[in-house]
N, CA, C and O atoms as a GROMACS GRO file, in nm:
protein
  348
    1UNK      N    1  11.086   0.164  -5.680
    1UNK     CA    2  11.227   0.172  -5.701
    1UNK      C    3  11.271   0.050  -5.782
    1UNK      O    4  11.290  -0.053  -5.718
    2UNK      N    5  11.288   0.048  -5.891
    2UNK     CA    6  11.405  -0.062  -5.951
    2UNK      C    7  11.529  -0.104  -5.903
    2UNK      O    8  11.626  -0.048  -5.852
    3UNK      N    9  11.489  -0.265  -5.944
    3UNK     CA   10  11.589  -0.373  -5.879
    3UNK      C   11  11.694  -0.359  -5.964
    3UNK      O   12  11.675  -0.407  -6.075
    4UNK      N   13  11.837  -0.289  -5.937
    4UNK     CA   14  11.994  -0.326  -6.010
    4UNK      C   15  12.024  -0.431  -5.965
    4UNK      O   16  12.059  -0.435  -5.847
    5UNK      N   17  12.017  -0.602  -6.076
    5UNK     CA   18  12.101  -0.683  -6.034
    5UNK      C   19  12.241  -0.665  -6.094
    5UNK      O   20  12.281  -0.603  -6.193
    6UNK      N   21  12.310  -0.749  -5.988
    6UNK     CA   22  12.433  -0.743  -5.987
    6UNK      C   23  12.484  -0.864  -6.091
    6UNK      O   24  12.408  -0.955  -6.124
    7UNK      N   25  12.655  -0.851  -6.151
    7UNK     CA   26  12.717  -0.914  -6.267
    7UNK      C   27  12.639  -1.052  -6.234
    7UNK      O   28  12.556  -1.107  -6.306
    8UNK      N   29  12.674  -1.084  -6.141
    8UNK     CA   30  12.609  -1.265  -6.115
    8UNK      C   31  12.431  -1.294  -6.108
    8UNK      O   32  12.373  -1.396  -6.145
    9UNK      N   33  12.377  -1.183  -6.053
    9UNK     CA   34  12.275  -1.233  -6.087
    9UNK      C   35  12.184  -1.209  -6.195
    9UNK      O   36  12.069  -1.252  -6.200
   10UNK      N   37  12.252  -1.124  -6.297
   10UNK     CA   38  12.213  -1.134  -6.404
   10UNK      C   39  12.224  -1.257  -6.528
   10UNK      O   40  12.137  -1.279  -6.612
   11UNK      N   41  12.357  -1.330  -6.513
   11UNK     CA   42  12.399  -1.412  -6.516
   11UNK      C   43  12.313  -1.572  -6.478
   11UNK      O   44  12.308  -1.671  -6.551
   12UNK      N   45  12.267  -1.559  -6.376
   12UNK     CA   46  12.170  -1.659  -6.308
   12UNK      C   47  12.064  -1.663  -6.401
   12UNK      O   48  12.030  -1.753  -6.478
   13UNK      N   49  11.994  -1.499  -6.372
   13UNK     CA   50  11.900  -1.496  -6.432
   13UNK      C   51  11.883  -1.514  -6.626
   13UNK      O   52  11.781  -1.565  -6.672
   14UNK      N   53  11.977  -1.473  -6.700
   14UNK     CA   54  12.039  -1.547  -6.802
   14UNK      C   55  12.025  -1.712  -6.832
   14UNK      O   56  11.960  -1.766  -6.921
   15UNK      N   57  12.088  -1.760  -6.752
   15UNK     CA   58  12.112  -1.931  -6.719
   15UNK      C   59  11.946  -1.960  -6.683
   15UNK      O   60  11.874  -2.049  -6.728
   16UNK      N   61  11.925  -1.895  -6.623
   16UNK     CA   62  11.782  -1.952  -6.598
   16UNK      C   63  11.665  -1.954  -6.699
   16UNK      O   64  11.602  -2.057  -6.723
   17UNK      N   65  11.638  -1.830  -6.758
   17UNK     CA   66  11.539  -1.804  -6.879
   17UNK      C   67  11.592  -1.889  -7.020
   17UNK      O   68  11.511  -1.952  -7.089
   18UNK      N   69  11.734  -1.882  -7.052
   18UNK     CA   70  11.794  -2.012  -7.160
   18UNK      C   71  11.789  -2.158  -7.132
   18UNK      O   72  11.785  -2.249  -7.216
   19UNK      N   73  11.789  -2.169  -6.977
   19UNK     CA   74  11.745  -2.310  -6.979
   19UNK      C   75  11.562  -2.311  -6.960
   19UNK      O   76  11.533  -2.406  -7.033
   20UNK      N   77  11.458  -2.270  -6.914
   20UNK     CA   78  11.354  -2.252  -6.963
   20UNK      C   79  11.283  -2.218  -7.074
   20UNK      O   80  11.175  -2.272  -7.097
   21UNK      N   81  11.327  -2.137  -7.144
   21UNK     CA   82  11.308  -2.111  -7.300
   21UNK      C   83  11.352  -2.241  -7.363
   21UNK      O   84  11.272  -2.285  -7.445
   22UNK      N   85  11.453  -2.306  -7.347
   22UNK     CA   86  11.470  -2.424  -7.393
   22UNK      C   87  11.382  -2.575  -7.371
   22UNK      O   88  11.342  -2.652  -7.459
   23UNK      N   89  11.372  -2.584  -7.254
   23UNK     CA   90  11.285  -2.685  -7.210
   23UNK      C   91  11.166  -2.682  -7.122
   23UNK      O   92  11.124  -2.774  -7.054
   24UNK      N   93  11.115  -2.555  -7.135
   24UNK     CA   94  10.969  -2.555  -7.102
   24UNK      C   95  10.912  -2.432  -7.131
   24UNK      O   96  10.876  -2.356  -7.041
   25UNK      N   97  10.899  -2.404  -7.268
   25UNK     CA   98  10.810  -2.315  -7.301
   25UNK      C   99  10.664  -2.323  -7.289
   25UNK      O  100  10.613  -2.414  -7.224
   26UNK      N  101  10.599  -2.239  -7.343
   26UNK     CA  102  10.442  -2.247  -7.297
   26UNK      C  103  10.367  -2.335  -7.326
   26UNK      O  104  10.258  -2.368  -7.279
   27UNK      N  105  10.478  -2.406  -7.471
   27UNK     CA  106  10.391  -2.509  -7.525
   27UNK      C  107  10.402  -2.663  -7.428
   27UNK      O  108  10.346  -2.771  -7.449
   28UNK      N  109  10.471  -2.634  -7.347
   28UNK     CA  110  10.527  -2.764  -7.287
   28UNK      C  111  10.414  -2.759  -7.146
   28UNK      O  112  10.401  -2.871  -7.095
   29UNK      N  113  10.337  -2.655  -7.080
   29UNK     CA  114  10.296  -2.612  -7.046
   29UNK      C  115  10.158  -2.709  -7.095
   29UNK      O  116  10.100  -2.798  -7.033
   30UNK      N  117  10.135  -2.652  -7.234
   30UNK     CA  118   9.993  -2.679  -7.293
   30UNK      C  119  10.034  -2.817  -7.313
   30UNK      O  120   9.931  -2.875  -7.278
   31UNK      N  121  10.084  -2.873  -7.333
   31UNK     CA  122  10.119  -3.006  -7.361
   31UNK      C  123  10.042  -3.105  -7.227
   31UNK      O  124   9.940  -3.174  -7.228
   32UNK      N  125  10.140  -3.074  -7.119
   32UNK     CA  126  10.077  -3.071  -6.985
   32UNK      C  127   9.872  -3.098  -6.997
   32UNK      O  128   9.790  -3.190  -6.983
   33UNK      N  129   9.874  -3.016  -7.015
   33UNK     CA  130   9.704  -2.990  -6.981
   33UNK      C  131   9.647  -3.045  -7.063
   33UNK      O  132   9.532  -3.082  -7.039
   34UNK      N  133   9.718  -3.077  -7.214
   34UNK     CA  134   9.614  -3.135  -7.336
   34UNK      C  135   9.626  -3.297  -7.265
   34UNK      O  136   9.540  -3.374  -7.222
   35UNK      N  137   9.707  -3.302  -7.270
   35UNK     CA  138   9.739  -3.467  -7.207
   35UNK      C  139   9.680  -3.534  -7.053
   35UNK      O  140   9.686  -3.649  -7.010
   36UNK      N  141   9.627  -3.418  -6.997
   36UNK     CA  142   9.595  -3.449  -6.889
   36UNK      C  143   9.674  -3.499  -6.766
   36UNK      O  144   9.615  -3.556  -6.674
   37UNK      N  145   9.793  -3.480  -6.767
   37UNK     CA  146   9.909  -3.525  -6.699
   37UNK      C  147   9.856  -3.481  -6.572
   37UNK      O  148   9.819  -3.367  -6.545
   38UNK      N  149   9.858  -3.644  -6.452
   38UNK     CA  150   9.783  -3.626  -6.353
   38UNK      C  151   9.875  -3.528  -6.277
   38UNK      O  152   9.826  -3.426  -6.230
   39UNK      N  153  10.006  -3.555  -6.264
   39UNK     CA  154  10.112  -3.488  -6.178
   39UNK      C  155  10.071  -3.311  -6.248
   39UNK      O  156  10.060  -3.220  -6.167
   40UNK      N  157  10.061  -3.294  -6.342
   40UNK     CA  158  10.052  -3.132  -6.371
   40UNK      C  159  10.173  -3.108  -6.372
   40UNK      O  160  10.175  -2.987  -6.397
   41UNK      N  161  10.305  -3.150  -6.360
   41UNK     CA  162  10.433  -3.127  -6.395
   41UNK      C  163  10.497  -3.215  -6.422
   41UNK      O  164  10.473  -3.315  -6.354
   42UNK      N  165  10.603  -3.230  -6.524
   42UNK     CA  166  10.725  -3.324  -6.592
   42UNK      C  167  10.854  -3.306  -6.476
   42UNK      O  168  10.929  -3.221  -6.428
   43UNK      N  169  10.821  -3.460  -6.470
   43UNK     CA  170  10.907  -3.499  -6.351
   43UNK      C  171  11.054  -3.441  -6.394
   43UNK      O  172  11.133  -3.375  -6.327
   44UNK      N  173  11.062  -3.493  -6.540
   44UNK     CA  174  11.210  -3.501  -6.583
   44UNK      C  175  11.239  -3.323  -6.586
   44UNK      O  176  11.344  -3.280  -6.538
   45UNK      N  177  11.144  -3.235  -6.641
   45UNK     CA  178  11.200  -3.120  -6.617
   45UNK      C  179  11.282  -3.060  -6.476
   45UNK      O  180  11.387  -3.000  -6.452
   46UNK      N  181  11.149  -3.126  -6.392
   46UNK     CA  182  11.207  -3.079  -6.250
   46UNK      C  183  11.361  -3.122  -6.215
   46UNK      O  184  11.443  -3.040  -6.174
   47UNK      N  185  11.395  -3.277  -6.239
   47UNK     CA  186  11.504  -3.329  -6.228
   47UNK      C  187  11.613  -3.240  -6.315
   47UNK      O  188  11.695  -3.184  -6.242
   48UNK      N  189  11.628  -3.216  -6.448
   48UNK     CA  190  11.675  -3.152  -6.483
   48UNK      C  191  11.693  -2.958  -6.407
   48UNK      O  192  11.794  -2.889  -6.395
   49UNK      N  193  11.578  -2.935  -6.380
   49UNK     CA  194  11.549  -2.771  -6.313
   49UNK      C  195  11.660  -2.786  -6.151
   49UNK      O  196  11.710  -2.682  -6.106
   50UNK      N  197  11.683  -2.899  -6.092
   50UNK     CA  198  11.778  -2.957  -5.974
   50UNK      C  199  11.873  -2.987  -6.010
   50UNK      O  200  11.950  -2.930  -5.933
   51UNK      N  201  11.943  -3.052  -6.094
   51UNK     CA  202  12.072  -3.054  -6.148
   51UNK      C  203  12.119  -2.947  -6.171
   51UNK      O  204  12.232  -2.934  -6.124
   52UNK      N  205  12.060  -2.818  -6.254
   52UNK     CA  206  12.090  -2.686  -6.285
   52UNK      C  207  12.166  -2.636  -6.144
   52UNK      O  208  12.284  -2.600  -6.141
   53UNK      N  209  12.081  -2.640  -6.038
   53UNK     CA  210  12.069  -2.613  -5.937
   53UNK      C  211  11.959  -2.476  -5.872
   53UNK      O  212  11.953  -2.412  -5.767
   54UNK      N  213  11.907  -2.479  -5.961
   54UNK     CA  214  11.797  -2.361  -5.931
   54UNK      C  215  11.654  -2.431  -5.802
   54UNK      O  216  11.567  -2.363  -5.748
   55UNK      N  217  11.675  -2.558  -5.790
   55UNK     CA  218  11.603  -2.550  -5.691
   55UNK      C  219  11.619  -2.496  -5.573
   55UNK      O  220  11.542  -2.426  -5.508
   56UNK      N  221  11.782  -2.554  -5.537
   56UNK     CA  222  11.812  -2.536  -5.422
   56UNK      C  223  11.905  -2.392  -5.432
   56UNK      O  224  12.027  -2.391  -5.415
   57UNK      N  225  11.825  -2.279  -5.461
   57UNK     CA  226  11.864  -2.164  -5.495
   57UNK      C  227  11.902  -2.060  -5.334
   57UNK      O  228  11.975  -1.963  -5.316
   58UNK      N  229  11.827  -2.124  -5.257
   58UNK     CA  230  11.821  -2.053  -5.140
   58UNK      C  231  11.877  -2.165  -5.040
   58UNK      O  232  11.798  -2.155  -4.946
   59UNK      N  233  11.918  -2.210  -5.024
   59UNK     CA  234  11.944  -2.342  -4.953
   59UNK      C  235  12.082  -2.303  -4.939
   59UNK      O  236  12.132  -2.221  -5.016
   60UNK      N  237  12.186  -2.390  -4.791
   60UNK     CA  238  12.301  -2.334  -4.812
   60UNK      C  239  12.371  -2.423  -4.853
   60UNK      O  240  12.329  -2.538  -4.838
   61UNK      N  241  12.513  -2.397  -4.923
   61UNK     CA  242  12.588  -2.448  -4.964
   61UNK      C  243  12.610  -2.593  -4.898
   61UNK      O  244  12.582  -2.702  -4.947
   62UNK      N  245  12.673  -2.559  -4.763
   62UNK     CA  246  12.674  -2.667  -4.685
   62UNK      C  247  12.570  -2.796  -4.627
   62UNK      O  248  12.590  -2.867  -4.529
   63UNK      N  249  12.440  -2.800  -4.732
   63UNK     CA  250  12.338  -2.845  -4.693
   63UNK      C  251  12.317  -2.897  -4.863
   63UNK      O  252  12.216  -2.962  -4.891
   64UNK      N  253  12.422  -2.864  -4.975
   64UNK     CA  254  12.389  -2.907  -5.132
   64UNK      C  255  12.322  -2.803  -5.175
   64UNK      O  256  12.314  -2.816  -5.297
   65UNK      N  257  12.256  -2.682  -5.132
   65UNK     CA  258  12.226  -2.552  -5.229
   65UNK      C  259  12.336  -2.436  -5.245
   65UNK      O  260  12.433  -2.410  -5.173
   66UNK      N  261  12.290  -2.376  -5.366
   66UNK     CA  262  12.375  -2.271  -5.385
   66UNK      C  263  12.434  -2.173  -5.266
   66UNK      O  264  12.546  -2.122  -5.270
   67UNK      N  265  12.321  -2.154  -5.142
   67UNK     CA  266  12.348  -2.060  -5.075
   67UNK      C  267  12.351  -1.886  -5.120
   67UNK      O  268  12.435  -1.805  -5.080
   68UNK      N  269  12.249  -1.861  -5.202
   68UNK     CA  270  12.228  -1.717  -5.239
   68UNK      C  271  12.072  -1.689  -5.154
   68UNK      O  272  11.998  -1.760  -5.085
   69UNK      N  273  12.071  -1.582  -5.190
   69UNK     CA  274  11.965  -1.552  -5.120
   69UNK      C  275  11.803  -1.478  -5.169
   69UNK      O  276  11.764  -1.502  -5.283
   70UNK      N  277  11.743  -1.419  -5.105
   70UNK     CA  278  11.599  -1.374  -5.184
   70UNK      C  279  11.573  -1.328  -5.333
   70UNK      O  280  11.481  -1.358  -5.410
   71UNK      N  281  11.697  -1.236  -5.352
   71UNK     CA  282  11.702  -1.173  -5.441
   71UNK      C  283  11.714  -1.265  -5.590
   71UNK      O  284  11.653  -1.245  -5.694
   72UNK      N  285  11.800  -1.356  -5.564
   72UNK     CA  286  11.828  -1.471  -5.658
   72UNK      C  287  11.722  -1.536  -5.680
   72UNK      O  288  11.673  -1.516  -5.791
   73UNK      N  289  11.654  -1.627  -5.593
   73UNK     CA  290  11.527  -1.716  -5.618
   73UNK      C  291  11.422  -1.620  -5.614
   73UNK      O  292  11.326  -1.675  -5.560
   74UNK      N  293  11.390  -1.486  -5.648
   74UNK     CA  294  11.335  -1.407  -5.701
   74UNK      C  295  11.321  -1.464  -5.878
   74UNK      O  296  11.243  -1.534  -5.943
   75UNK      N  297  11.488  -1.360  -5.911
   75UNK     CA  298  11.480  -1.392  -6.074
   75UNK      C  299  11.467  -1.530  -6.058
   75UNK      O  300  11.423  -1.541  -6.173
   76UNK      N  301  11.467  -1.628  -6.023
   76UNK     CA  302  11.434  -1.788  -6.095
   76UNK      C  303  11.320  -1.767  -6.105
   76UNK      O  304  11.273  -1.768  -6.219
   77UNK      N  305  11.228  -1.741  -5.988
   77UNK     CA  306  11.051  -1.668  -6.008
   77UNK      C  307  11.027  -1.648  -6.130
   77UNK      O  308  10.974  -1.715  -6.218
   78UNK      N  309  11.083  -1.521  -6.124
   78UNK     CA  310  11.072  -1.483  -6.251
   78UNK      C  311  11.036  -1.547  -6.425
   78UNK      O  312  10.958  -1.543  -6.520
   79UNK      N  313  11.182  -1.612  -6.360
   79UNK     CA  314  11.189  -1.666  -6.522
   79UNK      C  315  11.085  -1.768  -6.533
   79UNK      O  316  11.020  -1.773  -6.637
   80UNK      N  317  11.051  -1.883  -6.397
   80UNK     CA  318  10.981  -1.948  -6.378
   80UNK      C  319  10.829  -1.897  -6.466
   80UNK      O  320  10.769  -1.962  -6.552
   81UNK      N  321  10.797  -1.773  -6.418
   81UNK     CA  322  10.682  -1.730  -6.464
   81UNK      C  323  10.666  -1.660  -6.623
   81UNK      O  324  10.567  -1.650  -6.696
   82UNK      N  325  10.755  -1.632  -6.635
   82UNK     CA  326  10.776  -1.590  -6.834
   82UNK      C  327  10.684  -1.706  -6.922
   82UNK      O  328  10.590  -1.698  -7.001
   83UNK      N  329  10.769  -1.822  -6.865
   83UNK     CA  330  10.719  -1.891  -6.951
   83UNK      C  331  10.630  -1.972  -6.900
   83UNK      O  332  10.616  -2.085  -6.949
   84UNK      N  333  10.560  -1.935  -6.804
   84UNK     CA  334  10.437  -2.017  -6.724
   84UNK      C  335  10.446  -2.198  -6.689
   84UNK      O  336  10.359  -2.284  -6.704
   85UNK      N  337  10.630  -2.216  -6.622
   85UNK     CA  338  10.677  -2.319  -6.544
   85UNK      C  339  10.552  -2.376  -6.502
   85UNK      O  340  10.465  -2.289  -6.509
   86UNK      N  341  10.512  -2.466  -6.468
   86UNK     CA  342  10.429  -2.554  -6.400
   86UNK      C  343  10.527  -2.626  -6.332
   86UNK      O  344  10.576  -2.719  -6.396
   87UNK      N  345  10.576  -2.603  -6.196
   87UNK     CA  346  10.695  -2.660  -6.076
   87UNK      C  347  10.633  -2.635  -5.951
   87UNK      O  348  10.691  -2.665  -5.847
   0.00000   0.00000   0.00000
């Protein structure tokens, strides 16, 4: 059965793949691995990927996350995986 997201979480999911397409495409990825970067992930992306607020995608409001739920930190998955995130 196909997932209908709704106006907002298409939206999310939007916000999410434009800010990944922007700052961590695949090459950023390969960059990663050519360099040998012990962490295996860019700190600063992550910091930036938390400011967005897509970390705390499931988290509640009253605690500093968005407060949405599965369906949402799904599409971040998602987008996470398009462009093969290393997070």
């Amino acid at each position: 059965m196909p997932l209908i997201l709704t106006e907002e979480q298409t939206m999310l999911q939007d916000a999410a793949d434009g800010f990944l397409n922007e700052n961590a495409p695949i090459a950023h990825l390969r960059r990663l691995r050519d360099d040998r970067n012990p962490d295996g992930v860019s700190r600063d992306l992550w910091r930036a990927f938390g400011e967005m607020g897509f970390a705390g995608v499931i988290i509640p409001e009253a605690m500093g996350g968005m407060g949405l739920g599965a369906v949402e930190a799904g599409v971040i998955a998602e987008s996470l995986g398009r462009t093969l995130t290393p997070s």
